[in-house]
PyMOL Python script that loads the backbone (N, CA, C, O; Angstrom):
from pymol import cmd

cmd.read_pdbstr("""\
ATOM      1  N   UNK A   1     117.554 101.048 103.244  1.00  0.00           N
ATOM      2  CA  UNK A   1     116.197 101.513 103.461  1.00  0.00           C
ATOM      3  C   UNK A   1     116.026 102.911 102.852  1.00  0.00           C
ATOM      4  O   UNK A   1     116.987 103.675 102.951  1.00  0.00           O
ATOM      5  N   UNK A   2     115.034 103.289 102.301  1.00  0.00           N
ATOM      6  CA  UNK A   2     114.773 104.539 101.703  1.00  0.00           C
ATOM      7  C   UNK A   2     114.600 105.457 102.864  1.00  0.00           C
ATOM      8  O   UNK A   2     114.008 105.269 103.927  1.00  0.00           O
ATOM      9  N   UNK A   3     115.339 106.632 102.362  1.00  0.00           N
ATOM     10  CA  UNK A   3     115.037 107.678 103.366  1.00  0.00           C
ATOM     11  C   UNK A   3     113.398 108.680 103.156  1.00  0.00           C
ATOM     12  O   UNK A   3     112.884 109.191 102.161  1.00  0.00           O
ATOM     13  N   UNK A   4     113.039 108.624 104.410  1.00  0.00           N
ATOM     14  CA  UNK A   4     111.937 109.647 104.470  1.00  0.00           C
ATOM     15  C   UNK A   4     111.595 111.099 103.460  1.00  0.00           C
ATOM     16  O   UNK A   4     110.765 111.437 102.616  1.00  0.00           O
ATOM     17  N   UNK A   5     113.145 111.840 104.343  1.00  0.00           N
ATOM     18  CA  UNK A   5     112.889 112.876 103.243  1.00  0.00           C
ATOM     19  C   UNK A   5     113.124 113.047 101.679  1.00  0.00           C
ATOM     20  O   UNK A   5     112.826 114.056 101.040  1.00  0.00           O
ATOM     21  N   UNK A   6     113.855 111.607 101.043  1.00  0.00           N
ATOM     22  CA  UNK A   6     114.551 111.294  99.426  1.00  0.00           C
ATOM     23  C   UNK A   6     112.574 111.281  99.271  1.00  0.00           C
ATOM     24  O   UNK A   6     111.939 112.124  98.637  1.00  0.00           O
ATOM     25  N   UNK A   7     111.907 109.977 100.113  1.00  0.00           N
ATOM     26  CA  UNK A   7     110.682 109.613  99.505  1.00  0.00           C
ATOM     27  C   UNK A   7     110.000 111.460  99.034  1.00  0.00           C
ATOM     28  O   UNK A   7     109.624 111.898  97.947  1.00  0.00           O
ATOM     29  N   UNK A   8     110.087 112.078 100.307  1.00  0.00           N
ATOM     30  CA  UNK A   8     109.100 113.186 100.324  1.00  0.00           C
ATOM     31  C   UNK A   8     109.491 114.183  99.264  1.00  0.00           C
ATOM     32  O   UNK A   8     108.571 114.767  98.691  1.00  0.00           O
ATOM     33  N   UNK A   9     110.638 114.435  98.955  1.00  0.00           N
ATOM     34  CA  UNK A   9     111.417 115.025  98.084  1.00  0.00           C
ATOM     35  C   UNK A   9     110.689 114.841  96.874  1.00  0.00           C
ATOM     36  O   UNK A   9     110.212 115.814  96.290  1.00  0.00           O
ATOM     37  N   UNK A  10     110.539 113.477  96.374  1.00  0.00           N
ATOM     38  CA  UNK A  10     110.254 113.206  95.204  1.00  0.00           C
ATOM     39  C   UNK A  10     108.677 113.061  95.122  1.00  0.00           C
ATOM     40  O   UNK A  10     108.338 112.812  93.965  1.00  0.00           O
ATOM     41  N   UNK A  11     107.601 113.144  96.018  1.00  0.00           N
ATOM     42  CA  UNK A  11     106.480 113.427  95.988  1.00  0.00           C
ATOM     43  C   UNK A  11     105.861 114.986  96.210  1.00  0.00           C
ATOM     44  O   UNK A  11     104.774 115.461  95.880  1.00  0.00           O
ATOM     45  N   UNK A  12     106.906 115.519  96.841  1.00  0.00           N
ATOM     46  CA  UNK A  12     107.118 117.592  96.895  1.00  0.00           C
ATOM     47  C   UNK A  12     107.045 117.575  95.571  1.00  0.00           C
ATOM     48  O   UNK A  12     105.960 117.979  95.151  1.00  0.00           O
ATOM     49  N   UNK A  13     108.233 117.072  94.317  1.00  0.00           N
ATOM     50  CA  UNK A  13     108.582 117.340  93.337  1.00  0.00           C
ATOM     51  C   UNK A  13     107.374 116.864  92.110  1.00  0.00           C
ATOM     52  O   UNK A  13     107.233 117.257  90.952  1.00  0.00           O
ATOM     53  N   UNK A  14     106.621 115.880  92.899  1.00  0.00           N
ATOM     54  CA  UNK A  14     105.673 115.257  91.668  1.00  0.00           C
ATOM     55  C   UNK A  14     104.244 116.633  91.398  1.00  0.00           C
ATOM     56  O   UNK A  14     103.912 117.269  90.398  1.00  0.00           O
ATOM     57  N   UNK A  15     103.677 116.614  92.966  1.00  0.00           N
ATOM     58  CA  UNK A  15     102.577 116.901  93.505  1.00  0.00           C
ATOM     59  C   UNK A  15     102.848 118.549  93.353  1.00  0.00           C
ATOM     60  O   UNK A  15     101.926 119.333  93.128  1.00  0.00           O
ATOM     61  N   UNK A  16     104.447 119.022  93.532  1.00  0.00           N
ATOM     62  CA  UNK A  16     103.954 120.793  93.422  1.00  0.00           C
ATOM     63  C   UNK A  16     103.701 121.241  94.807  1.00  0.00           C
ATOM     64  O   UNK A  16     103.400 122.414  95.030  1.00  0.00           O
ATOM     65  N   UNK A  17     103.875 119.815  96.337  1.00  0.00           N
ATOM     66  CA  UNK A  17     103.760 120.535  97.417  1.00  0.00           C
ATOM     67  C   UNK A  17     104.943 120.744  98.470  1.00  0.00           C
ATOM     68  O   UNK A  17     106.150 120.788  98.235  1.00  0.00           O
ATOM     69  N   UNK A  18     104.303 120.859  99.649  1.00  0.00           N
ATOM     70  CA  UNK A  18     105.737 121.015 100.323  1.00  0.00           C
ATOM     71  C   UNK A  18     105.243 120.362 101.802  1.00  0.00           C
ATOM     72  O   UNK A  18     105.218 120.815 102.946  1.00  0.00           O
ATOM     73  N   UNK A  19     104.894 119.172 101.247  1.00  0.00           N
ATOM     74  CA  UNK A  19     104.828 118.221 102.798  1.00  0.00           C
ATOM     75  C   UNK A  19     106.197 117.974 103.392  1.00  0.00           C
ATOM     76  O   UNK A  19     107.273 118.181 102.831  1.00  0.00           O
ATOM     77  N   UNK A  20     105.986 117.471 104.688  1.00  0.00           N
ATOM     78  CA  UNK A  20     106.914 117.483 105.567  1.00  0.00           C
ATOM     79  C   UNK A  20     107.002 115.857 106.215  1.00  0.00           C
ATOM     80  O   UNK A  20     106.043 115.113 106.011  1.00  0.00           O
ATOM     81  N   UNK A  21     107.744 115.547 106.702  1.00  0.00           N
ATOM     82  CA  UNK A  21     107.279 114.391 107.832  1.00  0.00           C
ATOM     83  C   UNK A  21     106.667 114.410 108.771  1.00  0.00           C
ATOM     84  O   UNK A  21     106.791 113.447 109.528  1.00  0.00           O
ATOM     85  N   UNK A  22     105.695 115.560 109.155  1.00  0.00           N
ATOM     86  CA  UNK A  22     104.532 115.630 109.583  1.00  0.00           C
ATOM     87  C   UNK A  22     103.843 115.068 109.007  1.00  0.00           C
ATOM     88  O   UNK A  22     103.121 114.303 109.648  1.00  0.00           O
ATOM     89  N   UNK A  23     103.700 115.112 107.747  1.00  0.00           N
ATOM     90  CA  UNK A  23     102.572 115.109 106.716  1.00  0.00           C
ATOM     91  C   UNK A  23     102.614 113.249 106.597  1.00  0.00           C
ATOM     92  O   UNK A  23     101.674 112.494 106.346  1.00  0.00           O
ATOM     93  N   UNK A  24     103.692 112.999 106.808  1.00  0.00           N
ATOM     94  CA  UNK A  24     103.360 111.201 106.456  1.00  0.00           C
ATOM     95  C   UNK A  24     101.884 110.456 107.180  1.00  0.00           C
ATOM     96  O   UNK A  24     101.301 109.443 106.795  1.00  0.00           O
ATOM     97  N   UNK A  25     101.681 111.000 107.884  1.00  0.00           N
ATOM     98  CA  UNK A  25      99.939 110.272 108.724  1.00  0.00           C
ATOM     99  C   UNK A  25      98.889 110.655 108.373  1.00  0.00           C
ATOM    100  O   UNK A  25      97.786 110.158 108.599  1.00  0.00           O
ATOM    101  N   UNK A  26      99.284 112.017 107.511  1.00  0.00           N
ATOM    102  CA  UNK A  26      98.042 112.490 107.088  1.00  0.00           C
ATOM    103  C   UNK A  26      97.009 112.033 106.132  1.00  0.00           C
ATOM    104  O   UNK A  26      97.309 111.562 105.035  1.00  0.00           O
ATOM    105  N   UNK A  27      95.879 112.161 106.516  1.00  0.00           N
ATOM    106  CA  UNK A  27      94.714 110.994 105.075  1.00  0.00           C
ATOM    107  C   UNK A  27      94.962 111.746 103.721  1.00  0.00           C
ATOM    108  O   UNK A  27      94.768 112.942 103.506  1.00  0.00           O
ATOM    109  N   UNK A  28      95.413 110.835 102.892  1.00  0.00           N
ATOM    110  CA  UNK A  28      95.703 111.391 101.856  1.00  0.00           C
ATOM    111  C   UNK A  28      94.740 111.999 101.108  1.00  0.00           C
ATOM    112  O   UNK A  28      95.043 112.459 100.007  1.00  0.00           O
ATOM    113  N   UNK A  29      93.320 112.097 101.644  1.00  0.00           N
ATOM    114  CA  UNK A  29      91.830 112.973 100.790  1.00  0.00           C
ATOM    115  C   UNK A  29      92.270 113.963 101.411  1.00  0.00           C
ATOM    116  O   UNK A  29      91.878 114.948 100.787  1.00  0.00           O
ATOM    117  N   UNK A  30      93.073 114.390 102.597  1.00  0.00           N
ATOM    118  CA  UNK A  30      93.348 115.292 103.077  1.00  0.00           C
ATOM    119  C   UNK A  30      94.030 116.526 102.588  1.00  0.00           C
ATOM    120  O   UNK A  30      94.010 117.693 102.981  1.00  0.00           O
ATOM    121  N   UNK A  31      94.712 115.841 101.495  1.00  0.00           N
ATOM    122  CA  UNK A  31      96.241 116.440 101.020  1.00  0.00           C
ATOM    123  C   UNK A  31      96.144 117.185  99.507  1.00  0.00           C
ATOM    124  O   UNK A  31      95.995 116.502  98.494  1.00  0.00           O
ATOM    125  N   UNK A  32      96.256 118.832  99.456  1.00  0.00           N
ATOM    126  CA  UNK A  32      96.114 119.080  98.058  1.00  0.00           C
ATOM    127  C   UNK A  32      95.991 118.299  97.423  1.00  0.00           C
ATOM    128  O   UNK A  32      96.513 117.254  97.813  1.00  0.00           O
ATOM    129  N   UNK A  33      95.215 118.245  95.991  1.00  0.00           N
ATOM    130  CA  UNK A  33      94.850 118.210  94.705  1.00  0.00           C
ATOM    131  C   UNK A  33      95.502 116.754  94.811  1.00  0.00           C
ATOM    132  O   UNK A  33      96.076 116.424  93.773  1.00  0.00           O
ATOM    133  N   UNK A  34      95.534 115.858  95.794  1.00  0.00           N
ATOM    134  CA  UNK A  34      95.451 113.986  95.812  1.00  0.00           C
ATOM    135  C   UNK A  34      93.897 114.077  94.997  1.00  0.00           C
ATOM    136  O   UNK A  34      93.118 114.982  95.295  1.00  0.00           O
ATOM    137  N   UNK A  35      93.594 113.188  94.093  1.00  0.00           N
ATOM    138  CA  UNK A  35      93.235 112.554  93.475  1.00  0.00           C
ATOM    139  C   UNK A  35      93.373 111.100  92.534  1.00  0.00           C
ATOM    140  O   UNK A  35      94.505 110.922  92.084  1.00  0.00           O
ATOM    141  N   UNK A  36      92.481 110.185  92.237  1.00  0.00           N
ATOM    142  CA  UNK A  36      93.244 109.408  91.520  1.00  0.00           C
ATOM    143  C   UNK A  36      93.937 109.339  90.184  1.00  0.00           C
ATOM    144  O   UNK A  36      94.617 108.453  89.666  1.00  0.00           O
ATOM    145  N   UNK A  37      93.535 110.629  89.746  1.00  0.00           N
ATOM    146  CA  UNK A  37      94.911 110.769  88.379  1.00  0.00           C
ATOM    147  C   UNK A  37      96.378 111.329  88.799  1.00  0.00           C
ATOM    148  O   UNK A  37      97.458 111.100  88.254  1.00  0.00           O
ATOM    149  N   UNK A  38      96.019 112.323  90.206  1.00  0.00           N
ATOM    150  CA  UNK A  38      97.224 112.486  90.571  1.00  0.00           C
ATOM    151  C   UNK A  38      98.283 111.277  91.131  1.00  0.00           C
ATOM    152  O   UNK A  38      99.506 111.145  91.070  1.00  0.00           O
ATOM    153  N   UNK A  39      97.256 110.521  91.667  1.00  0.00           N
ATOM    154  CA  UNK A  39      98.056 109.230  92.593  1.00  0.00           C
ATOM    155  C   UNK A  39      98.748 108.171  91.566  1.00  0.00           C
ATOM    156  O   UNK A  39      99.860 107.669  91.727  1.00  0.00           O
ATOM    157  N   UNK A  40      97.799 107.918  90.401  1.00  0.00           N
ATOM    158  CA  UNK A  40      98.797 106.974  89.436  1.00  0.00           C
ATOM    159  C   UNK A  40      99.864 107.842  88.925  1.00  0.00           C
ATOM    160  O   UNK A  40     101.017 107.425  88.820  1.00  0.00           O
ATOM    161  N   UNK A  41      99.459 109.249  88.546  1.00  0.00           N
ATOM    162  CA  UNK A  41     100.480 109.730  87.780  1.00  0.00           C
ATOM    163  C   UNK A  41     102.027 109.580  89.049  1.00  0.00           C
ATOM    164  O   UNK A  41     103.230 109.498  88.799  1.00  0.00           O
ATOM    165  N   UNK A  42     101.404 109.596  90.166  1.00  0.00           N
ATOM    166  CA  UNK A  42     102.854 109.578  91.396  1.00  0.00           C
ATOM    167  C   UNK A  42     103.847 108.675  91.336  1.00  0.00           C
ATOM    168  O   UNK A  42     105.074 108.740  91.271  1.00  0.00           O
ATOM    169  N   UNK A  43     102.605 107.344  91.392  1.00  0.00           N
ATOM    170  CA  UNK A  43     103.323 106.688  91.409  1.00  0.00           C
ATOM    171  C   UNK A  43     103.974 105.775  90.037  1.00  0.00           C
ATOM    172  O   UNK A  43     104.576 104.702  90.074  1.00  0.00           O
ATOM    173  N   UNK A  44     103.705 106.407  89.150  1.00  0.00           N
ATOM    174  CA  UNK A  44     104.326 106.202  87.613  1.00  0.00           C
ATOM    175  C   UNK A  44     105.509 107.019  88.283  1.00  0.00           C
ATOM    176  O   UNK A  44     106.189 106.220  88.928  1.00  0.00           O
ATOM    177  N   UNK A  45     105.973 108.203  88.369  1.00  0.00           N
ATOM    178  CA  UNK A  45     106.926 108.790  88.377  1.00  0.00           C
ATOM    179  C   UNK A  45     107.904 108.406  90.065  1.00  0.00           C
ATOM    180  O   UNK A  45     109.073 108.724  90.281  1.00  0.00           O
ATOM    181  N   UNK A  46     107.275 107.905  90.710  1.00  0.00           N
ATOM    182  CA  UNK A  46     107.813 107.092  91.840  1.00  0.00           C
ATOM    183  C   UNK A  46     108.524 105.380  91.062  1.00  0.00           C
ATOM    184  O   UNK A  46     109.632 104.942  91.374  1.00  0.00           O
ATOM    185  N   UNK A  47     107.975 104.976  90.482  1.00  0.00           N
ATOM    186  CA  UNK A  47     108.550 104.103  89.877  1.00  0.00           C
ATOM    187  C   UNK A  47     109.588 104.397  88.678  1.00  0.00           C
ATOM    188  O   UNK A  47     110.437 103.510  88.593  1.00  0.00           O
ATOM    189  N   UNK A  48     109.680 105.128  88.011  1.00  0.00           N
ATOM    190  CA  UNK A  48     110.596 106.046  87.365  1.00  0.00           C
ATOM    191  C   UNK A  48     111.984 105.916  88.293  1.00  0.00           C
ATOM    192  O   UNK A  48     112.960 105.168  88.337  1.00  0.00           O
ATOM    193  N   UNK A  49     111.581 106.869  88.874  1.00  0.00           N
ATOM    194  CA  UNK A  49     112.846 107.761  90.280  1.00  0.00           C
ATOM    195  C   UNK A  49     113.448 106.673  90.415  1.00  0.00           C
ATOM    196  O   UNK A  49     114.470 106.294  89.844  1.00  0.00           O
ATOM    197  N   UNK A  50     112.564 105.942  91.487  1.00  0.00           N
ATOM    198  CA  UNK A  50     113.555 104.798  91.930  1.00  0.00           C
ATOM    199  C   UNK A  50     113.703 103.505  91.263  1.00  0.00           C
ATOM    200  O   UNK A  50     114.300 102.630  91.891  1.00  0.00           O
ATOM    201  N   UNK A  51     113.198 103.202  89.936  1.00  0.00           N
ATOM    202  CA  UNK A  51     113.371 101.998  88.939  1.00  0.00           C
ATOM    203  C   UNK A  51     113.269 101.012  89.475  1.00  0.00           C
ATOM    204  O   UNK A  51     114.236 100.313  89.776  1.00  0.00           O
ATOM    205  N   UNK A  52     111.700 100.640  89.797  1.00  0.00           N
ATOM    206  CA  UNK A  52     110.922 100.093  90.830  1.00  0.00           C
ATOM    207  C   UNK A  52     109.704  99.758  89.832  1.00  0.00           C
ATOM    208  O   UNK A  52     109.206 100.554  89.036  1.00  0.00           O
ATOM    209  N   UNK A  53     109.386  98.625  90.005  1.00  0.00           N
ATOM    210  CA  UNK A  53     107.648  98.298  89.806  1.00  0.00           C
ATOM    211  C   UNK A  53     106.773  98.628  90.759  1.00  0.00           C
ATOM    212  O   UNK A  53     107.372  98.515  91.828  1.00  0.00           O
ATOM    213  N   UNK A  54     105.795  98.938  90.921  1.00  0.00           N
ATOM    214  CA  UNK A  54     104.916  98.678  91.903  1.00  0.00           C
ATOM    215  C   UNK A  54     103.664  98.532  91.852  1.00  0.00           C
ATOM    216  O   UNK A  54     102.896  99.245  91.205  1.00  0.00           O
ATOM    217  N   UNK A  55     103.368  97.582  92.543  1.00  0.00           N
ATOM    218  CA  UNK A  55     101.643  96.605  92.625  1.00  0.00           C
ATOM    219  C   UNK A  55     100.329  97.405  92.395  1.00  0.00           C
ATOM    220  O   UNK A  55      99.500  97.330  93.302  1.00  0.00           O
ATOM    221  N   UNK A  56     100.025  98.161  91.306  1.00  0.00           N
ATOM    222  CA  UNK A  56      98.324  98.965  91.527  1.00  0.00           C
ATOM    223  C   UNK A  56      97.978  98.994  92.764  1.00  0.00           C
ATOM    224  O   UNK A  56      97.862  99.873  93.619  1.00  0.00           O
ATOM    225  N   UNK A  57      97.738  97.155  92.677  1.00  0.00           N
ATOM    226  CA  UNK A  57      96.208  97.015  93.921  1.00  0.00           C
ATOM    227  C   UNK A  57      97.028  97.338  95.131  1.00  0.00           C
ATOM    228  O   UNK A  57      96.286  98.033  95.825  1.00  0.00           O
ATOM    229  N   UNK A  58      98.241  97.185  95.779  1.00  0.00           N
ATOM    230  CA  UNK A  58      98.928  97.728  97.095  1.00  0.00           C
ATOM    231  C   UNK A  58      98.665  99.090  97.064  1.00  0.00           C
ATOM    232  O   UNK A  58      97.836  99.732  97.709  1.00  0.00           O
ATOM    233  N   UNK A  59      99.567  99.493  96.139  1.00  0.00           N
ATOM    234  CA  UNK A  59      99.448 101.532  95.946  1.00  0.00           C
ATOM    235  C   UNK A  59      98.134 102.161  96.296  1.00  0.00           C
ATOM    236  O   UNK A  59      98.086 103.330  96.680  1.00  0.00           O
ATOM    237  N   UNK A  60      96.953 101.331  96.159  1.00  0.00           N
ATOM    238  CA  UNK A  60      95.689 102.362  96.225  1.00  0.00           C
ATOM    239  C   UNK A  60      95.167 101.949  97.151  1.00  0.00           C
ATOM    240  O   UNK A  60      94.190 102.523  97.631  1.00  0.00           O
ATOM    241  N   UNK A  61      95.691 100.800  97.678  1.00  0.00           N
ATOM    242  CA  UNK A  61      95.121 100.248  99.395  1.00  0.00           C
ATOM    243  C   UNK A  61      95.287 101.275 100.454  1.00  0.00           C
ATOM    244  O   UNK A  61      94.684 101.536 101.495  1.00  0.00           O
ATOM    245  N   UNK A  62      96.688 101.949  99.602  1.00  0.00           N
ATOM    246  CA  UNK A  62      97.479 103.043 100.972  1.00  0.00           C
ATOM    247  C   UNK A  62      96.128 104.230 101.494  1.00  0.00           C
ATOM    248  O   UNK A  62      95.140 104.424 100.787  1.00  0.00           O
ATOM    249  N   UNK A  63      96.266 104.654 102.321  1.00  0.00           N
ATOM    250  CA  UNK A  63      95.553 105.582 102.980  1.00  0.00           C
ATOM    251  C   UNK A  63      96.633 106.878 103.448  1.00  0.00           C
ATOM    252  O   UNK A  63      96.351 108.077 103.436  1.00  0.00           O
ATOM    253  N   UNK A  64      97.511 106.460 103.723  1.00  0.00           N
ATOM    254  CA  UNK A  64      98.042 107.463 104.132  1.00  0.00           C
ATOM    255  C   UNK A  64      99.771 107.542 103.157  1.00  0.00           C
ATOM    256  O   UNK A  64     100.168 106.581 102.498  1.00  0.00           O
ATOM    257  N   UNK A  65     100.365 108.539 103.254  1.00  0.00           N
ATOM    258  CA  UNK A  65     101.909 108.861 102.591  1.00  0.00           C
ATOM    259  C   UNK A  65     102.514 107.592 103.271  1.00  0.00           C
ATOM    260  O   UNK A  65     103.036 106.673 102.640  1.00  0.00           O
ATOM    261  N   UNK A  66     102.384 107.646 104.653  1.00  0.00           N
ATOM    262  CA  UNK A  66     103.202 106.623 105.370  1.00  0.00           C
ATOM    263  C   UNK A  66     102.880 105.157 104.820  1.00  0.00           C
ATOM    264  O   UNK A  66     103.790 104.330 104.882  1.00  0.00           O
ATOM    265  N   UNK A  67     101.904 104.858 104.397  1.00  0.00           N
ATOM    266  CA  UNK A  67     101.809 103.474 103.742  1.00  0.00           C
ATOM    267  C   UNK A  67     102.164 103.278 102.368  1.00  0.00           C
ATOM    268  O   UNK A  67     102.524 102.213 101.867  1.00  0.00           O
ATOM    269  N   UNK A  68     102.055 104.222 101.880  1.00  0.00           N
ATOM    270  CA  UNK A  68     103.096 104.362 100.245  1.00  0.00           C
ATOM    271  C   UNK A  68     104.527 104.400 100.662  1.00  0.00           C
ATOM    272  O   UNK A  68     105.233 103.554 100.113  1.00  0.00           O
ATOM    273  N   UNK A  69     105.118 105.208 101.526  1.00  0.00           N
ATOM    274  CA  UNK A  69     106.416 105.084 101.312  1.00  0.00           C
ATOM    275  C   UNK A  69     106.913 103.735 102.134  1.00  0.00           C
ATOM    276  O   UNK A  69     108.126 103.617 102.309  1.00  0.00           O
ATOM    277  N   UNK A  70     105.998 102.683 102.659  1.00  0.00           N
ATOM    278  CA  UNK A  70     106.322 101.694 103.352  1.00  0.00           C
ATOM    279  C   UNK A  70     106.465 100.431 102.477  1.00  0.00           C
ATOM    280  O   UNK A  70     107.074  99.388 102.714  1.00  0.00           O
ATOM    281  N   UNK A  71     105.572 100.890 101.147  1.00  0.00           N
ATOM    282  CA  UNK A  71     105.133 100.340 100.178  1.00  0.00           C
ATOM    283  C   UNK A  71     106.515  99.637  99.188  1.00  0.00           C
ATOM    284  O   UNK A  71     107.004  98.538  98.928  1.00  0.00           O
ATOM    285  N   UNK A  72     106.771 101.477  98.795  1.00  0.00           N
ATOM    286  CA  UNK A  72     107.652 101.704  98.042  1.00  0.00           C
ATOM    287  C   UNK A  72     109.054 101.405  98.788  1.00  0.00           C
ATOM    288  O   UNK A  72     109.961 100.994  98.065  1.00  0.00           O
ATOM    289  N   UNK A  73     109.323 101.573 100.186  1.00  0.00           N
ATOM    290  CA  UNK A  73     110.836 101.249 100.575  1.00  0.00           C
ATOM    291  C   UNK A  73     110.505  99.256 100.942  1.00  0.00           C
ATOM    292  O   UNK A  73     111.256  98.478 101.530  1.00  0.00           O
ATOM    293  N   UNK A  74     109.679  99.088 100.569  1.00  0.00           N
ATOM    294  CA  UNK A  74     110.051  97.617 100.613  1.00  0.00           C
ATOM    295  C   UNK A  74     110.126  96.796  99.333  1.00  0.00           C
ATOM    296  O   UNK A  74     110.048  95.570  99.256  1.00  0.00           O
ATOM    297  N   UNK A  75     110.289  97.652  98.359  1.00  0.00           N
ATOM    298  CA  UNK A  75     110.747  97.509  96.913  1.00  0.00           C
ATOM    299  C   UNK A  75     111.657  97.862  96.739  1.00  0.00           C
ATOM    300  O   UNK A  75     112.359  97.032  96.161  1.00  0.00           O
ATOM    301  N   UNK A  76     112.239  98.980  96.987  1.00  0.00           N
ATOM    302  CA  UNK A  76     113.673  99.887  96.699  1.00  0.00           C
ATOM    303  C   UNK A  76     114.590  99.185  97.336  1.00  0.00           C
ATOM    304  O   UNK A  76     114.701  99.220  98.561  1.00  0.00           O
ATOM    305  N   UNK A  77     115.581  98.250  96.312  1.00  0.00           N
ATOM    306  CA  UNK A  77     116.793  97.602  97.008  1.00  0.00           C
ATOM    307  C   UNK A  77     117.771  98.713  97.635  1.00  0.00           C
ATOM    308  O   UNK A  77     117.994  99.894  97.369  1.00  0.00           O
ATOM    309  N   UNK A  78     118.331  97.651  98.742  1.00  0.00           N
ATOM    310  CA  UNK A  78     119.221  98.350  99.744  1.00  0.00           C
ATOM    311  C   UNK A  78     120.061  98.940  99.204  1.00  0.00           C
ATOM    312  O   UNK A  78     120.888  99.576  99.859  1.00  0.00           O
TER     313      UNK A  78
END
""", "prot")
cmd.dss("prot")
cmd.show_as("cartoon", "prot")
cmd.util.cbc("prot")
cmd.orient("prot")
């Protein structure tokens, strides 16, 4: 299973911020400079990291960090 802070690590590292696992519930309109060029560019480089595909239409369903990284650790083999 993907760890929390590897996920957050690598979205700190995309985004330029310094969320926490607090931050996983938070609405992502909530969250610095989230936008949708920022969010594909994420998750281009989330698929990178962990050499992973992942579904558009799932990725932008997410609302919150916690549903991306629920997203993404149910892609990321064990």
């Amino acid at each position: 299973m993907l760890d929390e802070l590897i996920f957050l690590d690598r979205v700190n590292e995309h985004m330029g911020t310094d969320l926490s696992t607090a931050d996983l519930d938070r609405p992502l309109v909530n969250i610095d400079d989230w936008d949708s060029l920022n969010a594909v560019r994420m998750m281009t480089q989330l698929e990178r990291s962990f050499g992973i595909r992942v579904p558009i239409a799932r990725f932008i369903e997410a609302t919150s960090l916690r549903q991306i990284y629920a997203l993404i650790g149910s892609i990321v083999p064990a």
